[in-house]
TIKEDO-945165 format. One record per residue (C-alpha): x, y, z; residue in three letters; chain; residue number from 1. Coordinates in Angstrom, 1 decimal. Layout:
+--------+--------+--------+-----+---+-----+
|   east |  north |     up |   r | c |   k |
+--------+--------+--------+-----+---+-----+
|      X |      Y |      Z | Ala | A | NUM |
...
+--------+--------+--------+-----+---+-----+
//
This chain:
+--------+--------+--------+-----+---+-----+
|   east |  north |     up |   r | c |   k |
+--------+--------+--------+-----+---+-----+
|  -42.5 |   -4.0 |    7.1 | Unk | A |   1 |
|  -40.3 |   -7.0 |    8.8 | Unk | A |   2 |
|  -37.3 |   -6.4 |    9.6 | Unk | A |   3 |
|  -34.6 |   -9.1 |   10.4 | Unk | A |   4 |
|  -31.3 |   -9.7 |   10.1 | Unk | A |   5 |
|  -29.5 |  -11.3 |    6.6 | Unk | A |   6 |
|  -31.0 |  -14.3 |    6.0 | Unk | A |   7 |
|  -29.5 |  -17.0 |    3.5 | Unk | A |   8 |
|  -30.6 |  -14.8 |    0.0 | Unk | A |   9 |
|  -28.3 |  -12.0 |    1.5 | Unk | A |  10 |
|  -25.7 |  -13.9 |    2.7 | Unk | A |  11 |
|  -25.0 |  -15.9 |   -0.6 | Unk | A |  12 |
|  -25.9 |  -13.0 |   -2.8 | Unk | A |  13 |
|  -23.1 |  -11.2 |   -1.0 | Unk | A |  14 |
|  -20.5 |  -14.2 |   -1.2 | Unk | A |  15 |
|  -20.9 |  -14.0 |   -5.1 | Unk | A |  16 |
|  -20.3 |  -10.3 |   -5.1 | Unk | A |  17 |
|  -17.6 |  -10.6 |   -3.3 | Unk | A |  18 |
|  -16.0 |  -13.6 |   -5.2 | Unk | A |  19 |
|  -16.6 |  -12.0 |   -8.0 | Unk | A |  20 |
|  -15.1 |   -8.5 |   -7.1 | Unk | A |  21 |
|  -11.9 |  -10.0 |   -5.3 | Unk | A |  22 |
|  -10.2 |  -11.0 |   -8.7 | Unk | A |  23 |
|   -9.6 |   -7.7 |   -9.8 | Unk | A |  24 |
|   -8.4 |   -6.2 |   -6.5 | Unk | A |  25 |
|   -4.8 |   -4.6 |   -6.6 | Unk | A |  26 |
|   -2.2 |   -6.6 |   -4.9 | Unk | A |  27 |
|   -1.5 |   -5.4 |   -1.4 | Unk | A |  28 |
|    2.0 |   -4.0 |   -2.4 | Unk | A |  29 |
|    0.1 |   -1.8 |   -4.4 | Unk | A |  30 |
|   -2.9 |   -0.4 |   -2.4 | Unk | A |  31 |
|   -2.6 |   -1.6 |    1.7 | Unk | A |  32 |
|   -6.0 |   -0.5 |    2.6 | Unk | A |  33 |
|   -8.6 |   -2.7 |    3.7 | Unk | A |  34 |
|  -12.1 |   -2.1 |    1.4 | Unk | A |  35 |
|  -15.3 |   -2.6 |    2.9 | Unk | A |  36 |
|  -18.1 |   -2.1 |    0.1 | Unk | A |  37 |
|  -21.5 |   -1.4 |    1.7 | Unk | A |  38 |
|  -24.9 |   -2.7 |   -0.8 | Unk | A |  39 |
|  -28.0 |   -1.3 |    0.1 | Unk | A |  40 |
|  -31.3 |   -3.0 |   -1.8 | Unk | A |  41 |
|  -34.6 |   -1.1 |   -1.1 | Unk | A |  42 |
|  -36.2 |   -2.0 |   -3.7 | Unk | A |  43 |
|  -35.6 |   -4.6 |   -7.3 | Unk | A |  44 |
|  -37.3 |   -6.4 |  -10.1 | Unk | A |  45 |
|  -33.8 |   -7.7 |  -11.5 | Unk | A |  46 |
|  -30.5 |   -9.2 |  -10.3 | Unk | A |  47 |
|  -29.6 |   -7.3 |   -6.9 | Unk | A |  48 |
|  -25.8 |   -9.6 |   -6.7 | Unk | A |  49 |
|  -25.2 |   -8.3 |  -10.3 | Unk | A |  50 |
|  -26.4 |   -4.2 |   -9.2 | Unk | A |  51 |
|  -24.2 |   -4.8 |   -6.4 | Unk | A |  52 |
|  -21.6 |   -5.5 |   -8.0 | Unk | A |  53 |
|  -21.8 |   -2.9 |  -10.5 | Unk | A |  54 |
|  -22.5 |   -0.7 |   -7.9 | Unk | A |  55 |
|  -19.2 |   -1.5 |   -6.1 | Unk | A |  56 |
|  -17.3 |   -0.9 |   -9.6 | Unk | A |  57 |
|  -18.6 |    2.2 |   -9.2 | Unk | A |  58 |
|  -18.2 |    3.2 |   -5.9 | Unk | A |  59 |
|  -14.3 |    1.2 |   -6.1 | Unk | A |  60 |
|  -13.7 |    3.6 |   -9.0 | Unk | A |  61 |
|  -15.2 |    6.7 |   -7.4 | Unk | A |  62 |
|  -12.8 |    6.0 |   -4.2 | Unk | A |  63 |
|   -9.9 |    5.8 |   -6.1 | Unk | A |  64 |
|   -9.4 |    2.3 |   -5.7 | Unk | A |  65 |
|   -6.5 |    1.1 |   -8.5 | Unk | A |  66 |
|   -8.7 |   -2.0 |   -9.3 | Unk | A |  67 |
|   -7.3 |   -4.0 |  -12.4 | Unk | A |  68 |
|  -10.0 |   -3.8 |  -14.8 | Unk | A |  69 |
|  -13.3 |   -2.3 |  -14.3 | Unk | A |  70 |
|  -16.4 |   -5.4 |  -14.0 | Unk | A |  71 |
|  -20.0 |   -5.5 |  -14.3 | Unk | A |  72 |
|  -22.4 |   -8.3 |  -13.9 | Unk | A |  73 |
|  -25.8 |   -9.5 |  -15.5 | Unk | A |  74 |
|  -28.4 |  -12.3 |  -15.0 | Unk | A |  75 |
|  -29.3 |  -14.1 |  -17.7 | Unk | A |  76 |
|  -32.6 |  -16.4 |  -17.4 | Unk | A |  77 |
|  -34.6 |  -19.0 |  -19.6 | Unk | A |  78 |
|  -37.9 |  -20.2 |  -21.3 | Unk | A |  79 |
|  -38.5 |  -23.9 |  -22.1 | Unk | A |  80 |
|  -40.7 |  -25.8 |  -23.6 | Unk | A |  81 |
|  -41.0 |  -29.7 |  -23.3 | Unk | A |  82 |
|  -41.4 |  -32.6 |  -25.9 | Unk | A |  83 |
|  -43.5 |  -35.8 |  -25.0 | Unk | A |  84 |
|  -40.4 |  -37.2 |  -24.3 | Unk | A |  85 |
|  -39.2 |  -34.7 |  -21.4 | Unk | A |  86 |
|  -36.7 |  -33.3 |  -23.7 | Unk | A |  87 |
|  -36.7 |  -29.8 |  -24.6 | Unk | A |  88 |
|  -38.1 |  -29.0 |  -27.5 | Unk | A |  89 |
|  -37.9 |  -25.2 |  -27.8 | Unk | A |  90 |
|  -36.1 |  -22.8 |  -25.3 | Unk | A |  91 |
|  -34.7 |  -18.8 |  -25.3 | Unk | A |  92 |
|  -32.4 |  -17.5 |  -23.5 | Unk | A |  93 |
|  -33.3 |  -14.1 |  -21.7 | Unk | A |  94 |
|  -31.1 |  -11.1 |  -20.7 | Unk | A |  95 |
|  -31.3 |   -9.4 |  -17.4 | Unk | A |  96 |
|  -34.7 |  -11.1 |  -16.3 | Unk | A |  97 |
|  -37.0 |   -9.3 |  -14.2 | Unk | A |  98 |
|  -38.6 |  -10.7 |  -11.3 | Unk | A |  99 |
|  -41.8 |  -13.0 |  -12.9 | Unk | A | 100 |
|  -39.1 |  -14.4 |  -15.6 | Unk | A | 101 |
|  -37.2 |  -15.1 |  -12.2 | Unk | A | 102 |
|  -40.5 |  -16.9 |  -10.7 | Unk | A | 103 |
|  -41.6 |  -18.4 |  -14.1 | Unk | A | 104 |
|  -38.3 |  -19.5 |  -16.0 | Unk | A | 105 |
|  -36.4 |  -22.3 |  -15.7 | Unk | A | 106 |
|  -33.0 |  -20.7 |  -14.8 | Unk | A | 107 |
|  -31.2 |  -17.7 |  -13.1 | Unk | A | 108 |
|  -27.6 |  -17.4 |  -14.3 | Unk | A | 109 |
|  -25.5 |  -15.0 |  -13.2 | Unk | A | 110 |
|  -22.4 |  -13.8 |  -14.4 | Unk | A | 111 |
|  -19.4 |  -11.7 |  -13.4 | Unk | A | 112 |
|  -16.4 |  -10.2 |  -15.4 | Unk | A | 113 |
|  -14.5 |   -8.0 |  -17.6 | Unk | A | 114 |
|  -14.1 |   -7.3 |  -20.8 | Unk | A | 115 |
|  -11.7 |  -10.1 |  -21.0 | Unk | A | 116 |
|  -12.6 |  -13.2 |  -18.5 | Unk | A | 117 |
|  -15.3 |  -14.0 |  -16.1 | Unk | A | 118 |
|  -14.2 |  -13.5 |  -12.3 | Unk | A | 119 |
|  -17.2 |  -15.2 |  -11.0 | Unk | A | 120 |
|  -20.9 |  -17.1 |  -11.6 | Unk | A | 121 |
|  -23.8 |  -19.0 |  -10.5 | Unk | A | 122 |
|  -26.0 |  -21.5 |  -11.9 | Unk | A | 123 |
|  -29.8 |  -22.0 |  -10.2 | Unk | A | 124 |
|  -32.2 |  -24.4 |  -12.0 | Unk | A | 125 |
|  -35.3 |  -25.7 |  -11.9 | Unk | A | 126 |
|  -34.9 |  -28.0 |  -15.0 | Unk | A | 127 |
|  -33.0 |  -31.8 |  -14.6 | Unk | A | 128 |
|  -29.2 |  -30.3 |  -16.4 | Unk | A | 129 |
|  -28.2 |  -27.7 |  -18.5 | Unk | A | 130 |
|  -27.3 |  -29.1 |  -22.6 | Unk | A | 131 |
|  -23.8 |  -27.3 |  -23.6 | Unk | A | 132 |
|  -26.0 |  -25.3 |  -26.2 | Unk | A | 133 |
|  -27.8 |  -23.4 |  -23.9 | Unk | A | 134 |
|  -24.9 |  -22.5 |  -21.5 | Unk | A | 135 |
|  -23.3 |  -21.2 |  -24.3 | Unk | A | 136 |
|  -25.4 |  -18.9 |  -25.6 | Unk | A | 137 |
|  -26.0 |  -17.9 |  -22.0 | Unk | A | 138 |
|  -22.2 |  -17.1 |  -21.6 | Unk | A | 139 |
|  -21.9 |  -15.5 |  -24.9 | Unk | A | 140 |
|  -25.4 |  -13.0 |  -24.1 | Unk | A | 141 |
|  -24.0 |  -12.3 |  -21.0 | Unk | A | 142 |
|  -20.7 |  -11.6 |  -22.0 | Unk | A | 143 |
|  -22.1 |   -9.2 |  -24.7 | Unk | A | 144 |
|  -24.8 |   -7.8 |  -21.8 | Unk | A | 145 |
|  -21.6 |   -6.9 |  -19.7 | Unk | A | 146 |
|  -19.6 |   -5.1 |  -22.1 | Unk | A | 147 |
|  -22.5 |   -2.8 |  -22.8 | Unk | A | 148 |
|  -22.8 |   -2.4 |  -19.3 | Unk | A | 149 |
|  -19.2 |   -1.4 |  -19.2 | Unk | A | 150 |
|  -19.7 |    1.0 |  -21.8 | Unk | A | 151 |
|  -22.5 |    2.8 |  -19.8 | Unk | A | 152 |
|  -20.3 |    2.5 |  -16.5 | Unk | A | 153 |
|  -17.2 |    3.7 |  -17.7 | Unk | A | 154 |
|  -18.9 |    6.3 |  -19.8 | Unk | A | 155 |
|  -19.6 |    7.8 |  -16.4 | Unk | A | 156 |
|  -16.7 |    7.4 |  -14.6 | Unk | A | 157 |
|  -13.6 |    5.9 |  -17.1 | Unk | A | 158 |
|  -11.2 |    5.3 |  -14.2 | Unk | A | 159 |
|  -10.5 |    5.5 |  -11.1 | Unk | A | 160 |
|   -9.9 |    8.6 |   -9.1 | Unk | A | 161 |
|   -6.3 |   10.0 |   -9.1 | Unk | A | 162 |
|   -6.3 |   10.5 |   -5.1 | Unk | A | 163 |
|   -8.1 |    9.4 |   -2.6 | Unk | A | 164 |
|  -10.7 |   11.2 |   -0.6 | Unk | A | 165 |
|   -8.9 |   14.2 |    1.6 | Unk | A | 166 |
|  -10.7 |   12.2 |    4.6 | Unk | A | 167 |
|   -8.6 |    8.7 |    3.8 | Unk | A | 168 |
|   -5.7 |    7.9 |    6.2 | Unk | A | 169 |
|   -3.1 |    8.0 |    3.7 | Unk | A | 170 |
|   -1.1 |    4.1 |    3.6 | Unk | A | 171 |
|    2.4 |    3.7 |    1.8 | Unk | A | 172 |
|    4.5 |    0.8 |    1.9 | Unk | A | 173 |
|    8.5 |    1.2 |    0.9 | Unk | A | 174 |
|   10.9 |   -1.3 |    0.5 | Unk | A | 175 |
|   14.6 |   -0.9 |    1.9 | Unk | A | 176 |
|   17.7 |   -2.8 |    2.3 | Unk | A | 177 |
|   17.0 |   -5.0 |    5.1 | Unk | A | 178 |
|   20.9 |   -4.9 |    6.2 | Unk | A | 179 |
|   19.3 |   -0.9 |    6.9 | Unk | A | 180 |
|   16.5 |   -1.6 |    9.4 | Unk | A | 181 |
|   19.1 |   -0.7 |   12.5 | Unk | A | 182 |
|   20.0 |    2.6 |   10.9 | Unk | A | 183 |
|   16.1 |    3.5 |   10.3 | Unk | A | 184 |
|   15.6 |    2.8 |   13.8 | Unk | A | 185 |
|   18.4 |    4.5 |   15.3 | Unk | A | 186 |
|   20.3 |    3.8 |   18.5 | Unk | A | 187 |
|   16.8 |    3.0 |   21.0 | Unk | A | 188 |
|   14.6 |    3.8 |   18.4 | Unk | A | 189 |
|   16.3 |    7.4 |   18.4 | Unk | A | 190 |
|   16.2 |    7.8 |   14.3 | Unk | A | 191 |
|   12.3 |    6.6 |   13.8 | Unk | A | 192 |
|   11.1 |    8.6 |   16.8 | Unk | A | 193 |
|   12.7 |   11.8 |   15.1 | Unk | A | 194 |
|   10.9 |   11.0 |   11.9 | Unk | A | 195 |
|    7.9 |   10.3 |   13.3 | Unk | A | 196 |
|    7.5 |   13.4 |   15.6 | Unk | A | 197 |
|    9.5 |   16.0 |   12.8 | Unk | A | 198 |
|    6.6 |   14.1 |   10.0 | Unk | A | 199 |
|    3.6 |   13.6 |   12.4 | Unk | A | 200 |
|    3.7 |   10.3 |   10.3 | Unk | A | 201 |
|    3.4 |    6.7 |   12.0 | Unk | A | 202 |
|    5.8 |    4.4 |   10.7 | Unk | A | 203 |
|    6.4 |    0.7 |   11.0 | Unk | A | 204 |
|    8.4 |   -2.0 |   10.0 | Unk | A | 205 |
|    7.6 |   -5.3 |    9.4 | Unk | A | 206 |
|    8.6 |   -8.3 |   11.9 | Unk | A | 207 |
|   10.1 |  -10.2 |    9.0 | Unk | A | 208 |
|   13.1 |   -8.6 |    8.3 | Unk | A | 209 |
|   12.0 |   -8.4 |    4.7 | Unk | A | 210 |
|   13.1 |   -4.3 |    4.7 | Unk | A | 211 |
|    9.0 |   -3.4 |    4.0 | Unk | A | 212 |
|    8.2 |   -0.2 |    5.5 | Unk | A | 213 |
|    4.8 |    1.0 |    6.1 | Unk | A | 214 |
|    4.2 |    4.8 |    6.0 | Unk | A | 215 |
|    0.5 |    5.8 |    7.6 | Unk | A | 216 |
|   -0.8 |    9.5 |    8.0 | Unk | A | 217 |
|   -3.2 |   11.3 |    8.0 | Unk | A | 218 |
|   -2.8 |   14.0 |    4.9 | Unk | A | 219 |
|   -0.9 |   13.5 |    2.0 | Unk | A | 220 |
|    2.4 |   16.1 |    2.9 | Unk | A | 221 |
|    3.2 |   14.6 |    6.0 | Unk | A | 222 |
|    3.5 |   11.4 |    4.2 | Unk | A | 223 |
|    5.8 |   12.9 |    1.4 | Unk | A | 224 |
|    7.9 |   14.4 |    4.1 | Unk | A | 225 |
|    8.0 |   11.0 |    6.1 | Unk | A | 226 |
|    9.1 |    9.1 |    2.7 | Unk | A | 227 |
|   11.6 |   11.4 |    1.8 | Unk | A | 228 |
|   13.5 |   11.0 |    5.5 | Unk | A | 229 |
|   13.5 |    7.6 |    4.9 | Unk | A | 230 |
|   14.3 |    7.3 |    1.5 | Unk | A | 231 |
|   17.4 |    9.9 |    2.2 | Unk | A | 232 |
|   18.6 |    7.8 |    5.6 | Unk | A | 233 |
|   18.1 |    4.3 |    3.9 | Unk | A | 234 |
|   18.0 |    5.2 |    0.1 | Unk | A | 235 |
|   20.8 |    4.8 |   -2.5 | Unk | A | 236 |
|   22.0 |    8.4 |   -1.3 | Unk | A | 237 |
|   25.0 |    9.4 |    0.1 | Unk | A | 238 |
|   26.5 |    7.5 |    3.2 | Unk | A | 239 |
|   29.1 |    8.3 |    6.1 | Unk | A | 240 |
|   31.8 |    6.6 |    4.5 | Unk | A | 241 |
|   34.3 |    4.9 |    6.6 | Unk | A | 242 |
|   38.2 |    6.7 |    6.9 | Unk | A | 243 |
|   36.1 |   10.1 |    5.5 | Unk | A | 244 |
|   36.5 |   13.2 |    7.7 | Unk | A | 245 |
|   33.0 |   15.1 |    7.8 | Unk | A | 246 |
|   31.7 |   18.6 |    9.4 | Unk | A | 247 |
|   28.5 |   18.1 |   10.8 | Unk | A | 248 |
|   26.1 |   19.5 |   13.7 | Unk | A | 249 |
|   25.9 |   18.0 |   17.4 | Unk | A | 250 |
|   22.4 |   16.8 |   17.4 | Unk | A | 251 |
|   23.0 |   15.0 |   21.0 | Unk | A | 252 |
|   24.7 |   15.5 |   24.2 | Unk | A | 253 |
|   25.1 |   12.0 |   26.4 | Unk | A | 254 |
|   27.2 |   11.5 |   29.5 | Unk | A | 255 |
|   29.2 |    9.0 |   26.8 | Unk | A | 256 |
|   29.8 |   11.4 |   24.0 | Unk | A | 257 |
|   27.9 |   13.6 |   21.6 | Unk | A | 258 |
|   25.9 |   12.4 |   18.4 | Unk | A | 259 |
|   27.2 |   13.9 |   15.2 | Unk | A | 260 |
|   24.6 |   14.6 |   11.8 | Unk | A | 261 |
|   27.7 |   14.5 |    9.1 | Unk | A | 262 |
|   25.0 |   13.8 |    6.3 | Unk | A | 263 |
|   21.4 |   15.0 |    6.3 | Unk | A | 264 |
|   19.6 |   12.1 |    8.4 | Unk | A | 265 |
|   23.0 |   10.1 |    8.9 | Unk | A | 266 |
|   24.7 |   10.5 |   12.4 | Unk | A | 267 |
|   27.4 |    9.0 |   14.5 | Unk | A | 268 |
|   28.6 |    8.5 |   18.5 | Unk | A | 269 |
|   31.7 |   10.6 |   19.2 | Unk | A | 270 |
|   32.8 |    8.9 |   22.3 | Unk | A | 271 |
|   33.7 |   11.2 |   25.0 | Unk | A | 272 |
|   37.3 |    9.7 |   24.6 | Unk | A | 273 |
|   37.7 |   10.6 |   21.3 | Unk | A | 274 |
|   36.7 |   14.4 |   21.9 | Unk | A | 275 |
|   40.0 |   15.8 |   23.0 | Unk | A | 276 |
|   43.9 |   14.7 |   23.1 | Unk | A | 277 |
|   43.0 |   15.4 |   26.5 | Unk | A | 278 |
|   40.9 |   13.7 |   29.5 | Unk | A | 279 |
|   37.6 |   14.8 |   29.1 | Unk | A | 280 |
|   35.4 |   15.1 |   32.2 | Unk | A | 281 |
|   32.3 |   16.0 |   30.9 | Unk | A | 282 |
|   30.7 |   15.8 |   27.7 | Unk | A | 283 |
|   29.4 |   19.7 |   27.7 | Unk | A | 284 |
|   33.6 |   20.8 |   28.7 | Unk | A | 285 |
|   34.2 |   20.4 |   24.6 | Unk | A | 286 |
|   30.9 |   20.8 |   22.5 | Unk | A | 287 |
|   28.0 |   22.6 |   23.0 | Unk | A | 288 |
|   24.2 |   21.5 |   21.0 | Unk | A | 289 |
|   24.1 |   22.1 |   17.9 | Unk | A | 290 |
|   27.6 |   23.3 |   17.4 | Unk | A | 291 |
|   29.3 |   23.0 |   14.5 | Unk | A | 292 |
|   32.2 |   20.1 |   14.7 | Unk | A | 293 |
|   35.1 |   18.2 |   12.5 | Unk | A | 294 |
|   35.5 |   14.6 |   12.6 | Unk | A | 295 |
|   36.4 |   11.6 |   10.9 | Unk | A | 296 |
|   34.4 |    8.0 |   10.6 | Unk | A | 297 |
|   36.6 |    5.5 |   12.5 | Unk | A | 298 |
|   34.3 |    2.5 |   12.0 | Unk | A | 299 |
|   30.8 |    1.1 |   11.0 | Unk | A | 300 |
|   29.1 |   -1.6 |   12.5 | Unk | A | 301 |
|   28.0 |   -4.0 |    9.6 | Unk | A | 302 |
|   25.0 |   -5.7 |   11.8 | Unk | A | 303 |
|   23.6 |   -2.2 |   13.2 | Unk | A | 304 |
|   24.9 |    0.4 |   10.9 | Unk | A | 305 |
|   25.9 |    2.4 |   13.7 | Unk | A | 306 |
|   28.8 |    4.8 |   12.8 | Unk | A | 307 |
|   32.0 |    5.6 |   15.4 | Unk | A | 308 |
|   33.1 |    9.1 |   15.1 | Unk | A | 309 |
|   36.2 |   10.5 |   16.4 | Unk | A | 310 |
|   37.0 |   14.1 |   16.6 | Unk | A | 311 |
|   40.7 |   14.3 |   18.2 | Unk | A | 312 |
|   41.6 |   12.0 |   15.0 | Unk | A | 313 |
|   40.1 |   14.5 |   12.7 | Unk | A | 314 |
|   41.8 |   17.4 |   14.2 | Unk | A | 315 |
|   45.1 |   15.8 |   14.5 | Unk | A | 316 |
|   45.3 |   14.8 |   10.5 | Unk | A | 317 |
|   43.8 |   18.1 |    9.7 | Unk | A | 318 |
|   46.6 |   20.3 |   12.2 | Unk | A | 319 |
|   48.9 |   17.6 |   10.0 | Unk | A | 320 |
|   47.9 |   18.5 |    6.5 | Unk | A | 321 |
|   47.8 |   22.0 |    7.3 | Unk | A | 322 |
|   51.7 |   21.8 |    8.7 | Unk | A | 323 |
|   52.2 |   19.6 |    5.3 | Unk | A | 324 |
|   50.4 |   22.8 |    3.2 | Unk | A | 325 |
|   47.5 |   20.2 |    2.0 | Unk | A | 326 |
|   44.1 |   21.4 |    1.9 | Unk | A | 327 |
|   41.6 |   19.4 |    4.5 | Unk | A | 328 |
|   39.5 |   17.1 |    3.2 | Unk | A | 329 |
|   36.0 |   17.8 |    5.2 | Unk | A | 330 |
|   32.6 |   17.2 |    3.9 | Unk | A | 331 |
|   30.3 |   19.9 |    4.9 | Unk | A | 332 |
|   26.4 |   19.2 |    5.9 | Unk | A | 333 |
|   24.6 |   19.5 |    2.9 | Unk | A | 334 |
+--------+--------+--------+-----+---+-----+
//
């Protein structure tokens, strides 16, 4: 046989598929996937926009798409038969027409919907207007055509899949504090390089300063661990506090200071002056990597979140309150 590229019948039968099928598309909040949905006619004596259609409820459903409402289409045609006058003197309306009710009736109307509403439809005739009558009845048979449809469709497949194919890239968006962006990203990008290489997840944040977080990965438990970083650095968990003395674990070693974990994912600069009553010549003189260390949160940036440790103050009120018999007040790393 020919074969060609889409000509105008493919084209516009695939622009009413798709207007019809967009309605009941989740919100991107809600599924951030782009769906492509792939028709293939090889053969038809019927409505191939309307099987495409129900094919892609199908195929939606199958792919675990969280579409709003499950849709179906049908084609609804019509007989006529003329007065003297040129009015029409008898007609019927026919349901899902086959191909010589296509060729010999005086209409082709297609419609697209749910149980509840239409989401899309087109009208061809080949008679001079439509009276209300008719269209009525069309609408109403092809509204009763559908939910049968439905019935058949959903029999098979009732909703759609729980998870998506083990092959899907897995997509999550989040939503944090946008005041919190500068503590997801660390000092340089430190923090979100961690996550991403500890998770193997790629994250991203979005350019507006809206606090939306998107979450991509290849399998569903690097994802889980990605979220849960995040959710524990940005969430509505605990935070260094500001005049609270914490124990935590030297995560970093600078020519400026050492980085301090006093919470799980939440870490501060201790700079090198505020290692030691003492001059401090180097860094490595005092702490050692992933040594164990006492000190207190002397201030907070409110633009960047970024959190100034000092250890010589924590020691000092600590050697105080043990002179003064008081028990120290650390905070251990959970």
């Amino acid at each position: 046989g020919r074969f060609t590229g889409p000509g105008r019948r493919e084209i516009g039968h695939g622009a009413l598929a798709e207007r019809s099928l967009v309605p009941v598309l989740p919100p991107e909040d809600v599924f951030p996937y782009s769906i492509r949905v792939v028709s293939e006619i090889m053969a038809s004596n019927g409505s191939t926009s309307m099987a495409s259609l129900c094919g892609g409820c199908l195929s939606l459903l199958d792919a675990g798409v969280p579409i709003i409402a499950p849709f179906a289409g049908i084609s609804c045609g019509l007989m006529t038969e003329n007065a003297p006058d040129g009015s029409i003197a008898k007609w019927v309306t026919i349901t899902d027409i086959l191909g010589e009710e296509d060729h010999f009736g005086d209409m082709d109307f297609k419609v697209a919907g749910t149980t509840k509403g239409i989401t899309g439809f087109q009208l061809d005739l080949k008679i001079n207007g439509l009276p209300f009558e008719i269209a009525r009845t069309a609408i109403m048979q092809a509204r009763e055509a559908r939910i049968e449809i439905l019935k058949v469709m959903l029999a098979s497949l009732p909703a759609p899949r729980k998870d998506l194919s083990q092959y899907a890239p897995r997509i999550q968006t989040i939503q944090i504090d946008p005041e919190k962006i500068g503590l997801l990203i660390g000092p340089g990008g430190k923090t979100i390089r961690r996550i991403t290489e500890t998770t193997g997840a790629q994250i991203d944040i979005a350019e507006d300063d809206s606090g939306k977080v998107f979450i991509y990965s290849n399998n569903a438990d690097a994802m889980n661990r990605a979220v849960q970083e995040i959710d524990a650095l940005c969430g509505g968990g605990s935070q260094i506090e500001m005049g609270k003395i914490y124990t935590g674990r030297v995560t970093g070693i600078k020519e400026f200071g050492c980085f301090v974990e006093c919470l799980p994912g939440k870490e501060g600069l201790v700079h090198i002056s505020e290692l030691a009553d003492f001059r401090v010549r180097r860094t490595e003189d005092v702490v050692t990597m992933g040594e164990s260390i006492t000190v207190k949160c002397v201030g907070i940036d409110e633009r960047s979140g970024k959190v100034r440790l000092s250890r010589q103050v924590a020691m000092a009120e600590l050697e105080a309150q043990k002179q003064a018999g008081a028990a120290p007040a650390e905070a251990p790393v959970q």
